[in-house]
N, C-alpha and C positions, 0 to 999 in steps of 0.2 A: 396485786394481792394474790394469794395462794394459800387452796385450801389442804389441809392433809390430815390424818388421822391415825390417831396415836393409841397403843395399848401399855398394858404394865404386867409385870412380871407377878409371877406366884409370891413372892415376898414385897413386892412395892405396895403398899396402901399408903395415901395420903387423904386427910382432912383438911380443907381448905374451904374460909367462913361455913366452915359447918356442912359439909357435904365428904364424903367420904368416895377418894377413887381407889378400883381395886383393878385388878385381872380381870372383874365381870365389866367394865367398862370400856366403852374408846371414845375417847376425846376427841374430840372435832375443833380445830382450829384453824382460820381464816387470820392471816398478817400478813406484813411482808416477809416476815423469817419466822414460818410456824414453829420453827425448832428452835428459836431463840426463845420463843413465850414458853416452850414445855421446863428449857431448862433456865427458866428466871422463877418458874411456877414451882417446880418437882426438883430441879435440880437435876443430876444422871442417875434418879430413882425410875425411870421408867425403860420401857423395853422396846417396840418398835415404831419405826413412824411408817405411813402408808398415804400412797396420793389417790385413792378408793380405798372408800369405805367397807371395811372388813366382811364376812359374813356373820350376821350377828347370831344364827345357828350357837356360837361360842362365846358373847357376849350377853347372857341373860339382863344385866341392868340398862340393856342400850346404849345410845350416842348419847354423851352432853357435852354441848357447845363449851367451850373455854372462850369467856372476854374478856 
C-alpha cells in the first residue's frame, strides 16, 4: 500500500456524496495505485499528486482522507 496526496487546480471543484473538493483541499489517499483511485474518483480534473503532505499554510480546508 502507498500513501500520496493530492491537490486541485483553481478550476477543479468536485462534489462527491455531498462533500465538495476544491483548491482549499488535499486529498490523502492510501491504495495500491493512489493515482488510479484519484482518476476513477475526479477523472484528470485534478492537479498534482505528492508522496508528503503539502504545507497546509495553502490549504485552508485541510486533509480529507479519500476511501
Amino acid at each position: 500500500m502507498k500513501t500520496s496526496y493530492f491537490t486541485f487546480g483553481q478550476g477543479h471543484a468536485h462534489s462527491v456524496n455531498g462533500f465538495t473538493y476544491d483548491k482549499d483541499i488535499i486529498v490523502k489517499v492510501t491504495a495500491y495505485n493512489p493515482r488510479q483511485v484519484m482518476f476513477d474518483t475526479f477523472g484528470a480534473q485534478w492537479s498534482f499528486e505528492y508522496d508528503e503532505c503539502p504545507d497546509l499554510k495553502h490549504f485552508p480546508r485541510g486533509v480529507k482522507e479519500l476511501n
